[in-house]
Structures are given as C-alpha cells and as structure tokens.
C-alpha positions in Angstrom: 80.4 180.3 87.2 79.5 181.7 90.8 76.0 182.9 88.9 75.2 178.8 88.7 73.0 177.7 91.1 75.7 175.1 93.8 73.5 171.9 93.7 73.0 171.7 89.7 76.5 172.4 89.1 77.5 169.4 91.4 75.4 167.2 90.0 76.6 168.3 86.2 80.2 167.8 87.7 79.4 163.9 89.3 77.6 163.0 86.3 80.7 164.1 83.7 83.5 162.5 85.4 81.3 159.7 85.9 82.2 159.1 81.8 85.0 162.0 81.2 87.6 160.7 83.5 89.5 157.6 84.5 87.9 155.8 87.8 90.8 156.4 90.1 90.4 160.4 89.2 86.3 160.4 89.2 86.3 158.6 92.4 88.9 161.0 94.1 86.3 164.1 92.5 83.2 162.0 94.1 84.8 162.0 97.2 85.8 165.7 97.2 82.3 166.6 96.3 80.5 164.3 98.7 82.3 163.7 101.3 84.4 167.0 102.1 81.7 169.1 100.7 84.1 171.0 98.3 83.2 173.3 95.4 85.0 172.9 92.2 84.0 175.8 90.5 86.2 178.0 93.3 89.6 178.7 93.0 90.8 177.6 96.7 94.3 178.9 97.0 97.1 176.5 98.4 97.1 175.4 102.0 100.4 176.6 103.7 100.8 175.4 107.5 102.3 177.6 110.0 106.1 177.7 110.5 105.6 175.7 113.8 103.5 173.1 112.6 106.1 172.6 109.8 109.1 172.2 112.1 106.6 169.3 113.7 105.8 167.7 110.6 109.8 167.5 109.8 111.2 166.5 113.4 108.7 164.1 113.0 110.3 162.7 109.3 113.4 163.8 110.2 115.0 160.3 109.7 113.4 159.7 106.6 114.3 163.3 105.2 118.2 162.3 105.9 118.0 159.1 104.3 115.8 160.3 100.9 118.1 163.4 100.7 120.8 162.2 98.5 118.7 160.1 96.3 116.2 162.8 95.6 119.2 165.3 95.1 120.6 162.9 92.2 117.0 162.8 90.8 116.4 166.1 90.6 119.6 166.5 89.1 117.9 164.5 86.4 114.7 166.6 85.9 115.7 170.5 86.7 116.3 171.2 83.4 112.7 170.1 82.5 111.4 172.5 85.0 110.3 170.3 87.0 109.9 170.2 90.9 110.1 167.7 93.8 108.1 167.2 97.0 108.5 164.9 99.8 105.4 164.8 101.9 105.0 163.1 105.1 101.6 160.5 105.2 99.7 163.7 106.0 100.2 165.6 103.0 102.2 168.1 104.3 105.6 168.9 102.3 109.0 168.2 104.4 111.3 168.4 101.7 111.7 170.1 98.4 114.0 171.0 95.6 112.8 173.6 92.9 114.5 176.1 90.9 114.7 179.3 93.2 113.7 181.7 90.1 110.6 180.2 90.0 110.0 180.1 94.1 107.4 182.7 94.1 105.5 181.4 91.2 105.8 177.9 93.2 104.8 178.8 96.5 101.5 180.2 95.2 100.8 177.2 93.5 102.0 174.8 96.6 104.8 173.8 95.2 106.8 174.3 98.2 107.3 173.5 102.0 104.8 173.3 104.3 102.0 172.8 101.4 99.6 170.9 102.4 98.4 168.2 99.7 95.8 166.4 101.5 93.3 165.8 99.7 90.3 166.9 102.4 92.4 170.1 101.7 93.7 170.3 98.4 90.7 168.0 96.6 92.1 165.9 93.8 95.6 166.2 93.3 98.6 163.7 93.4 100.2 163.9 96.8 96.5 163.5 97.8 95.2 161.0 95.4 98.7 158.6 96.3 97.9 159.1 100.0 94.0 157.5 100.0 94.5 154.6 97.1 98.5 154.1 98.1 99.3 153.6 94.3 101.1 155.6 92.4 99.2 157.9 90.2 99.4 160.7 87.7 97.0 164.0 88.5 97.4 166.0 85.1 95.9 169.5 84.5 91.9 169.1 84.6 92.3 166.1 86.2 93.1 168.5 89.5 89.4 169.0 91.6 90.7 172.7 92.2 90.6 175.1 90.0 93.8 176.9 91.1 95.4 173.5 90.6 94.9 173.0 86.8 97.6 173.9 85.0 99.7 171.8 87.1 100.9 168.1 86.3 101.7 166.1 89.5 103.1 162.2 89.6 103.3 161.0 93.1 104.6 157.4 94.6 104.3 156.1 98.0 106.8 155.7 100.2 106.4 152.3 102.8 108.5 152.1 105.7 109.8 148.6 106.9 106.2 147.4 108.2 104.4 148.0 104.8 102.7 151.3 106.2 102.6 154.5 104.3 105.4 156.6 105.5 105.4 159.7 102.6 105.1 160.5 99.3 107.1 161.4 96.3 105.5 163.4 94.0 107.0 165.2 91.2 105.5 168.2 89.6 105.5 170.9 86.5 103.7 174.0 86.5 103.0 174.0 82.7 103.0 170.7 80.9 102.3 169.1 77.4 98.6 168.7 77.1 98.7 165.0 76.8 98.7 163.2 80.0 101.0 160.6 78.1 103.4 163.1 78.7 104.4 162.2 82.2 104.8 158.4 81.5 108.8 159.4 82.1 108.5 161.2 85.2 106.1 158.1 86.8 108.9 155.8 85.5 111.3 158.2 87.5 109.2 158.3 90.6 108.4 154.9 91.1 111.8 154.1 91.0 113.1 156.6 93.1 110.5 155.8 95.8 111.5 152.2 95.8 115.4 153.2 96.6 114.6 155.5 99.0 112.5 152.3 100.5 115.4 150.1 100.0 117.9 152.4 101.5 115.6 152.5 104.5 115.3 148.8 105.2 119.4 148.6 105.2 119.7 151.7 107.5 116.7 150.4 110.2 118.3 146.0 109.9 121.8 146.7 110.1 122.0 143.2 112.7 119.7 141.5 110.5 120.2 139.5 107.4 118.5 141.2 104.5 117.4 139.4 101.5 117.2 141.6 98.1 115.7 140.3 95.1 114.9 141.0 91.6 113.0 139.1 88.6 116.4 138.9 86.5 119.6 139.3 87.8 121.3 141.9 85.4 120.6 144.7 88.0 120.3 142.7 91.3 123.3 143.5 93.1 123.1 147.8 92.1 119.7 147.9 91.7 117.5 145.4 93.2 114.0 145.5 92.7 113.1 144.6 96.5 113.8 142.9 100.0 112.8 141.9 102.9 114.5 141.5 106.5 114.9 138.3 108.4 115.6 137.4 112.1 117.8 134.6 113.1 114.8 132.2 112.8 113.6 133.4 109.2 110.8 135.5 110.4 110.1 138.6 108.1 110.4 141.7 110.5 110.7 144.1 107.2 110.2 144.5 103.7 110.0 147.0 100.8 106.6 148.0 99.2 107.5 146.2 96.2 108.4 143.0 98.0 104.0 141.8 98.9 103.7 141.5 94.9 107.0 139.2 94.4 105.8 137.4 97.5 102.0 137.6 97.9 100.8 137.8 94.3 97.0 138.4 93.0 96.5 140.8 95.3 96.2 138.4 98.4 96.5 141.0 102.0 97.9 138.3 103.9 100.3 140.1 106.5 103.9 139.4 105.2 105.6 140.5 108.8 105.5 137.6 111.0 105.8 135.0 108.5 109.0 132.5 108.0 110.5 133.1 104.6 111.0 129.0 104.6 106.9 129.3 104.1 107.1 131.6 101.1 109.9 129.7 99.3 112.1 127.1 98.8 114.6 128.8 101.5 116.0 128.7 104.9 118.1 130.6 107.1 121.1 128.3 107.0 120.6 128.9 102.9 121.4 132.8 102.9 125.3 132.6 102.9 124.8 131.0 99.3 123.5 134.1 98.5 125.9 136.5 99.0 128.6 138.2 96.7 131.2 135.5 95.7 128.6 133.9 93.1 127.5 134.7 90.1 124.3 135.9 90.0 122.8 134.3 87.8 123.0 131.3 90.2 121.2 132.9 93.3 118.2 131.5 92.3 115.2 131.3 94.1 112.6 129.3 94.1 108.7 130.5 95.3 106.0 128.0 96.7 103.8 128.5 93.5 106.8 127.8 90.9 108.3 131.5 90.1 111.5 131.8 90.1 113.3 135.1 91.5 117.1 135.8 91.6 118.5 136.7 95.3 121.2 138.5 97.2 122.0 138.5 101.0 123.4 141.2 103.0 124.9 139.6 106.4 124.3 141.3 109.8 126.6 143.5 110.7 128.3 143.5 114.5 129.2 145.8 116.9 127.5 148.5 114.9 124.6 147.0 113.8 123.3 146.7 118.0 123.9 150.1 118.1 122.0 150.9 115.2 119.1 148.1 116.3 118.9 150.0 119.1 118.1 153.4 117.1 115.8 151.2 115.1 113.3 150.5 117.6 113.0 153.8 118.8 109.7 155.8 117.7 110.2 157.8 115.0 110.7 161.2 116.8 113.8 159.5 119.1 115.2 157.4 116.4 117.2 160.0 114.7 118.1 162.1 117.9 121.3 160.2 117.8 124.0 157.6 116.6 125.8 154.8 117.6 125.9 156.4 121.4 125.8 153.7 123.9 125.0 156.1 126.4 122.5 158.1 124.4 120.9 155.1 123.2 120.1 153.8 127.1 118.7 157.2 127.5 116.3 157.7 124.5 115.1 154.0 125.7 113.9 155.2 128.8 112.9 158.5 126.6 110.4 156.4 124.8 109.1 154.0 127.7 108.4 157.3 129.2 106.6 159.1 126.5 103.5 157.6 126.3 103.4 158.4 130.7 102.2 161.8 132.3 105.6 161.7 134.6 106.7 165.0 134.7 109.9 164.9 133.0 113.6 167.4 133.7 115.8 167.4 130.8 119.1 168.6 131.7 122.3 169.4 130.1 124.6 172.2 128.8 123.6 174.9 126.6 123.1 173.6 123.0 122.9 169.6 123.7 119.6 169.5 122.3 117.2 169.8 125.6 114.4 171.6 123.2 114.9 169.3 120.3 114.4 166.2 122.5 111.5 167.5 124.7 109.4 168.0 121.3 110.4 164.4 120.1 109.0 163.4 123.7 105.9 165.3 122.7 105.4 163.9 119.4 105.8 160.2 120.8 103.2 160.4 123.0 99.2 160.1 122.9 96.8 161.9 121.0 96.7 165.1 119.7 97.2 167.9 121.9 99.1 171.0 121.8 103.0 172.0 122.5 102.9 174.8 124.8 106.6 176.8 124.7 106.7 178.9 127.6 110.6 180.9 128.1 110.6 181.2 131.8 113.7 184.2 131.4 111.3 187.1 132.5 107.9 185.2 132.5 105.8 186.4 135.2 102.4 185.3 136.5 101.3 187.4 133.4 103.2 185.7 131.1 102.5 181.9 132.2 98.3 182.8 132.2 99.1 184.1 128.4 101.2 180.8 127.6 98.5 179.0 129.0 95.0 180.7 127.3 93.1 178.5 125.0 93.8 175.2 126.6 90.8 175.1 129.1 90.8 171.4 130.2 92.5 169.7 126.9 95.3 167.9 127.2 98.7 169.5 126.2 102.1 169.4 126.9 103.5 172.4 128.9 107.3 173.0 127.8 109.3 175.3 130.7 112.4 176.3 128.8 115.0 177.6 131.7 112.7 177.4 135.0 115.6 178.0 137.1 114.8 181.4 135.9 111.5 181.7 137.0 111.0 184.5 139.6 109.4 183.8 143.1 106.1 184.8 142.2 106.0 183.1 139.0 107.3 179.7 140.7 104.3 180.3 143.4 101.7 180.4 140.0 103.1 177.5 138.5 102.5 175.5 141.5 99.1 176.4 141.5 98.7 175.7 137.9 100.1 171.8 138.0 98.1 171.5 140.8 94.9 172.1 139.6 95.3 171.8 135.7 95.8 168.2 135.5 95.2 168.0 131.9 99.0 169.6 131.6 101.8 167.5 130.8 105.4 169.4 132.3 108.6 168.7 130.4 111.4 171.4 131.9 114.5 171.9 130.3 117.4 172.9 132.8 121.0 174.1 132.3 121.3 174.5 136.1 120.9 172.2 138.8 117.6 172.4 140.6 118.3 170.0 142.9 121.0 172.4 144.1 118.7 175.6 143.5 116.2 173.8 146.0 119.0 173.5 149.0 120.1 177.2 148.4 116.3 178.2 148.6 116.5 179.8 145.1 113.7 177.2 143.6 110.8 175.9 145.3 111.1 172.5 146.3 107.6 171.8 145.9 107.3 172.9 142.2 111.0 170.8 141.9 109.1 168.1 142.9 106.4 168.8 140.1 108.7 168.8 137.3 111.4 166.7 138.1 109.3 163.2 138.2 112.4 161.6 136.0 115.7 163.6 135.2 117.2 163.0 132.0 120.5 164.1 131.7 121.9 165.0 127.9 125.3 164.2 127.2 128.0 167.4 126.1 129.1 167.1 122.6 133.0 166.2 123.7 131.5 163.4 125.3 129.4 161.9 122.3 130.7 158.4 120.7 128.5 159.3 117.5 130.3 162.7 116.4 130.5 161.5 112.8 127.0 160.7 112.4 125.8 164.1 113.9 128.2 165.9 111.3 126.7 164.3 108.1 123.5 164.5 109.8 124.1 168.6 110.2 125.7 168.9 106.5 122.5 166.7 105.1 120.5 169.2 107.2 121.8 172.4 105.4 121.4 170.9 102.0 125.5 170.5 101.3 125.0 166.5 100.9 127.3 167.4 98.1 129.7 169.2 100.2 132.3 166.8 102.1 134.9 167.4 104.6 138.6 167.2 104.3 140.3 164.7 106.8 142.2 167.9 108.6 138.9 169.6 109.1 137.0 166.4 110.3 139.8 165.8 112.6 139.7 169.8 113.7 136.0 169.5 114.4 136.3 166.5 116.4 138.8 167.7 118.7 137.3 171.0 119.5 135.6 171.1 123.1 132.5 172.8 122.1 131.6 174.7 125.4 128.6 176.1 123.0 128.0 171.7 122.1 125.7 171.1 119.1 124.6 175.0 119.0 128.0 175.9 118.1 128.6 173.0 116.2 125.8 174.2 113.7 127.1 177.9 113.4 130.3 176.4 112.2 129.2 174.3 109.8 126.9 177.0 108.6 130.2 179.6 108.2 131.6 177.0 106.4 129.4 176.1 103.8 129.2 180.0 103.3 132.7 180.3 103.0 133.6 177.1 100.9 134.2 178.0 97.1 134.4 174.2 96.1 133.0 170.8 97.6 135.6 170.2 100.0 135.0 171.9 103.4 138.8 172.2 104.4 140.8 173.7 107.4 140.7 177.5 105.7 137.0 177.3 105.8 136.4 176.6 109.3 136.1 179.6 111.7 137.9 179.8 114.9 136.7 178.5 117.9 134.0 180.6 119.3 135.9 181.2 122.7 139.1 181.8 121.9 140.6 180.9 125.5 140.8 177.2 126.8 136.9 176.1 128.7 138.3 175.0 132.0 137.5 171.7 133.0 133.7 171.3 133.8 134.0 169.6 137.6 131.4 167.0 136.1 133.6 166.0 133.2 134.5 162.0 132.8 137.9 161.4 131.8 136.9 158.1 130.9 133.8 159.3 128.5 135.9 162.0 126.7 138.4 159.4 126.0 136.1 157.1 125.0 134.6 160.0 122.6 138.2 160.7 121.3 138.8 157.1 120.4 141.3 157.5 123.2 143.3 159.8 121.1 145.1 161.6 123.6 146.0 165.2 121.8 142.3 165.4 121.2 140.8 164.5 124.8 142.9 166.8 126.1 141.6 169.7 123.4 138.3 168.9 124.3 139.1 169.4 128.3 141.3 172.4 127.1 144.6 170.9 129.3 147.9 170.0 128.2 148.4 166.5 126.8 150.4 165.5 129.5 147.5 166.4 132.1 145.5 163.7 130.7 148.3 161.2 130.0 148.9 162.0 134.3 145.3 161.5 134.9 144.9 158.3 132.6 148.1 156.9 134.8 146.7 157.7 138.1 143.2 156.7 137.6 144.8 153.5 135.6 142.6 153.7 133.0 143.1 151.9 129.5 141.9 151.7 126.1 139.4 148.8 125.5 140.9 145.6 123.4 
C-alpha cells in the first residue's frame, strides 16, 4: 500500500465511501481526508496525552467524573463479561474516565482504549468518540468503518453527554476490541449507551438545581418516577434555566433550534408554576398529565426546591467548572471560590494561603483553567530554586501569556527573590499565583521576604480553610472514596464519626493517605474502625493560635467531644471556652 502513489489512492478512497458507507461515516472519512489531510492507508498509532495534560483534562471534569461514576460502574457491571470497555471523554476527546478488564490493559492501551487517549477526530480520524463529538448524535463506528487503520478491529458506540445549557459536555462511548462482523451487532450496546448518557444527564440537572423546581417527564408513565425519560429546571417565574439532551425533542420537535433556556414553560404547554405541586408524588401517575401547545400529551413529575441546602449547593452551581467541585456545602468556602471566580478571568496577582494539604495547588490550577485563553501552567518549587532554576522554569514562554505557579516562595533565597522581581517586572505576559504556608506579610516585617516582590504576588490573599474547620466533611469523604474508585466501598458509622473528629494537622493530604490505607486494608465493603490507621501524629496538635472556636464548632455540629479532638484539648477546655466567650449553638 505505501508503493501507491498518495493522490490516486485518496481519490479511490472518497469515491468508495461515497457508495460503500453510510453518510454520517463517509462524511466523517471526507473530512479526515480533506480537511486534516490524513492518510488512511497508515497505521497512526493511538494519541496518548502527557500525564500533566491528563490531570488538566480531569480537574477540569472533575464534577462530572463524580457524578457519572456510579452509573457507569453499574453499567459496566452489565457488559464486562462481554469484554467490553468504557470511556468517558471530556468534549475534547480526551479520555477522563475508564473501566476495562486489567488483563487486557496492555492490549487496551495500545489500541486507546484507556486514559488519556485522545479520540478526537483531527487526531484519531473516524472513530466514535470523534464522530459523536462533530455531529452530537449518537453513533456506531464499527471495524472498517474506523478511518485508521490501527483502529479497525475495533467496534466503538459513543453518546453525548449535555450539561444543563444543552452544550456538549463528554462522551460515552463504549467499546470491544474484537466484535461480530455485523455492525447489527452493537444495536445492544447503543441501546445501553444512550441510556446511560441520559441518567448521567439527569443526575446532573438534580445535583446543579437543588433550589429549583425540576420537572421530569416521560411519553408513558410506567417508568416516570425511576426512570424518566427527561427534564428540565424552572425558576420561580417558570423560566427554563436547565434541561436534559433529551428534553429539545419532547419540547421543540421537527428539529426546530429555537433556544429552550430562557423560555417560560407556560409558553411550551398547558402549565404554570403555581401547577407543579400537582405534580408531585402523592398521585398517581397516570394523572400527571401534560399537555403541549401542539396537542401531545406527556406524563409529568415535579421535584420541589430544596432549602437550606439547596443555596448552598446554588451557590456551587454557578461556579465555573474548575471551582464548582472544589468544595460542598461550606458557607465560608463558597464566599471564597466566589471571589475565586470573579478573579479568574483578572491578571491580579493572587496569594493562596493555608496549612499544608488544604488544597493551595489544587485550587491555583482551577484558577488557571477558569481563566482566558490558552496558555501554559508554569509549576516552579521555590524550596532550593535559584536564579538558575526560575530562568529554566521560565524557557519557552518568550512573550506568551502563561500562568506562573510559585509553590512555597517563602522559600525562595535572597538572590532568587531579587530575579523574580526582575522577572514580573519586565515579563508582563506572566500571570503569578503563590501558594504560601507561611505568612509573608510577617516574613516582610522580619526582612526575610522582599516587600517589593510581596507586593507582586500578593494583589488578593486567599485564605484556605483547615480541614477541622470545613462544614462540608461529608461531601469531601464520598468525593475522596468516588476518587479512588471504592464507590462500592462505604463507611461504617464508628469510622465516619472517627474521621470526622480527628484534627488533621496534615488536612486533606492526610485525609487521602488514610482513606487510601483503608481501602488497602478493607477485606469487605464496609470501611470500619479496624481498617483505619492511627492518626499520623500520634501526640495531641496544640492549638493553632489562629484557630476559631466558633468555626470548629460549627464544623463539629457543635458536638463538643469532637471539637475538642480536633483542637487536641480536653472536653472541658472547650465547654470553659464556649462559657466564657458565651457562645451557642444556632436554633
């Protein structure tokens, strides 16, 4: 084949799938050929981002990783013992999530059946994950049908996945290595991804409009409650501000793109705000009827607005993507990542301080991903850095923007300090975020940091919270379990109540290397007290000077044994305090 001369064997390859192939598949070859100028008589081997690009890619679909976890888990469940495999790429192409039999892992990494693959199809040529991403339908790519030749033998279904405002948010695809020649074959597994990429859609929608009412609705009524076929959300005036992907074809039929978010609902059917409590559980289904403005009839169910909880979670909701799984229902880390994201999109020079472990890395790349354009994420670990060290860190920028990341500058040595200055001086393409466990402010006073560069990186402070003094310690626990792939795994009550009154001098660090002992140790799927190792410093943390009675309580749920574990006193020291300061537990 490499003997043929390139130009004749593209035309012989246009003009057969021209007749030879279905027009989805022999438009997606046209475009290979023609547009990205690919070759499908070579064997292109799969396209594997770098470890660092992949943590990107999945900080950035973090939130959607933790909510299609279980779901996909339960689905797989269905299909391992077909051999089959599932991706979850993001609405690049890149794979953030997979579950695959690990006997087969080599086998599947070399065909890109793993993470970090990237499926796009600029890359990758015709292929499912590819195919789903430019036509956002769900399509079968079976054998042949692949542009690549190092793609042939597999079979690939993929689905889209919408978020809430109808955009393409990832794909589900679901893949064999080896499959039954005929392409009727796979009729099961699109049955299996469609439906799996509309719950994961559905379970979306409830977790981003928990204060908002959400209307579910199917074309019978058998499965409406457990299985409904889609939804939208409403605010208190009927205004659509969410749906499902499935919901524009219940609602704007015969392919009409007129934008469902903004509109009333009142305008789409025979239904208004005041009408959704007739909805709800409490009657039978069969009598939730609704009626649309051309005559179709649907069957409904409404989901109130939750309280308390659901402004929390609003909150989280209208955070970017990056900051909106950072944290939980934490009033106090909720104001922050609200300034977070106003400040994103700024070239303020930001100082994120905070313990060791709270997260300062974590949330200085979500501030990078929020903001403009593309542009690199320089990491520079100021312990031992020298002028040296900092001119490496900073080669092959020249006058791009980027984001310069100073992990520890309190660290930094005179001379290095005096370079830096220079640097933000000059280089005003660079962006500084500085991560701190010390206090500058203090260092600058003492003459141990240069008050000059202070004022360089310290445009806006943000301060991360310790772990004894998060309000959201549940949330971070399943989030940490989903994380390590134990969503089966559970924890006993004793051993939820032993984590949450632990004081955590090493905060979410430590937190993780306990969790990760545990699931080691664990022989069943209840994490209990046995499987927990001991605290990492043995001896009480004295009392951190900047501790808040008042915000360890509040963390505690102003249980007073626990505060006073998580200060490492006696009982009796807080119960003293709490009398002194006459505080009190809210009503």
């Amino acid at each position: 084949m490499r003997d043929i001369d390139h130009v004749t064997e593209i035309d012989r390859v246009l003009k057969g799938i021209a007749t030879g192939r279905d027009g989805l598949v022999a438009e997606s070859w046209r475009r290979c050929v023609e547009s990205y100028g690919m070759d499908p008589t070579r064997a292109e081997p799969a396209h594997i981002v770098t470890e660092a690009e992949l943590r990107e890619h999945r900080e950035q679909a973090e939130r959607l990783i933790s909510i299609a976890r279980s779901g996909l888990q339960a689905l797989f469940r269905q299909v391992a013992g077909q051999n089959y495999v599932l991706l979850l790429a993001d609405a690049k192409g890149v794979t953030v999530d997979f579950f695959g039999d690990p006997r087969f892992e080599d086998e599947l990494r070399g065909a890109g059946l793993y993470l970090g693959a990237d499926w796009s199809e600029d890359l990758a040529g015709t292929c499912g994950v590819g195919s789903c991403i430019v036509t956002g339908a769900a399509v079968t790519i079976h054998q042949c049908d692949h542009f690549g030749l190092a793609h042939t033998p597999l079979s690939c279904t993929a689905a889209p996945i919408r978020d809430t405002s109808g955009a393409l948010a990832a794909v589900l695809d679901i893949s064999l290595l080896r499959s039954p020649t005929p392409k009727a074959s796979q009729n099961l597994a699109m049955n299996l991804v469609r439906a799996s990429a509309r719950r994961v859609e559905m379970a979306n929608l409830m977790a981003m409009t928990r204060r908002d009412w959400v209307l579910r609705f199917s074309a019978s009524p058998e499965f409406l409650e457990v299985d409904p076929e889609a939804a939208v959300a409403l605010d208190g005036s009927g205004r659509i501000i969410g749906l499902t992907g499935a919901a524009r074809s219940f609602l704007a039929p015969n392919g009409s793109e007129t934008p469902l978010i903004g509109q009333r609902i009142d305008a789409l059917m025979d239904l208004a705000v005041d009408d959704l409590p007739e909805l709800m559980r409490g009657r039978p289904t069969e009598e939730r009827v609704l009626r649309l403005k051309d005559g179709r009839g649907l069957f409904g169910h409404a989901i109130a607005p939750h309280g308390a909880i659901g402004q929390a979670r609003r909150r989280t909701g209208d955070l970017p993507g990056a900051l909106s799984s950072f944290a939980g229902p934490d009033p106090a880390l909720q104001r922050l990542l609200a300034e977070a994201a106003r400040l994103a999109h700024t070239r303020i020079p930001l100082l994120i301080c905070g313990e060791t472990g709270t997260g300062k890395e974590r949330l200085a790349r979500a501030l990078h991903v929020c903001g403009p354009g593309e542009r690199p994420f320089r990491h520079v670990v100021c312990a031992g850095s020298g002028p040296a060290e900092l001119d490496a860190a900073l080669a092959g920028i020249g006058g791009d923007p980027a984001t310069l990341f100073l992990d520890g500058p309190e660290d930094l040595a005179p001379d290095a300090q005096a370079m830096l200055v220079s640097v933000l001086t000059k280089r005003t393409n660079l962006r500084a975020i500085s991560a701190s466990r010390a206090d500058l402010a203090g260092a600058c006073e003492q003459g141990r940091f240069r008050r000059d560069l202070f004022f360089r990186l310290a445009g806006m402070t943000l301060r991360l919270p310790p772990l004894r003094h998060r309000q959201d310690f549940d949330w971070l626990l399943e989030r940490l379990l989903s994380q390590r792939n134990a969503g089966e795994r559970q924890l006993s009550p004793a051993a939820r109540a032993e984590l949450k009154a632990r004081p955590w001098p090493g905060n979410i660090r430590e937190l993780e290397n306990a969790l990760d002992v545990a699931i080691a140790l664990v022989e069943g799927r209840v994490i209990d007290l046995c499987d927990l190792p001991p605290p990492a410093l043995a001896a009480p943390v004295p009392p951190d000077p900047e501790d808040d009675l008042h915000a360890v309580l509040a963390a505690s749920g102003w249980n007073m044994a626990r505060a006073a574990r998580r200060l490492g006193v006696n009982r009796s020291t807080v119960m003293r305090r709490v009398r002194k300061l006459g505080l009190a537990a809210p009503g």
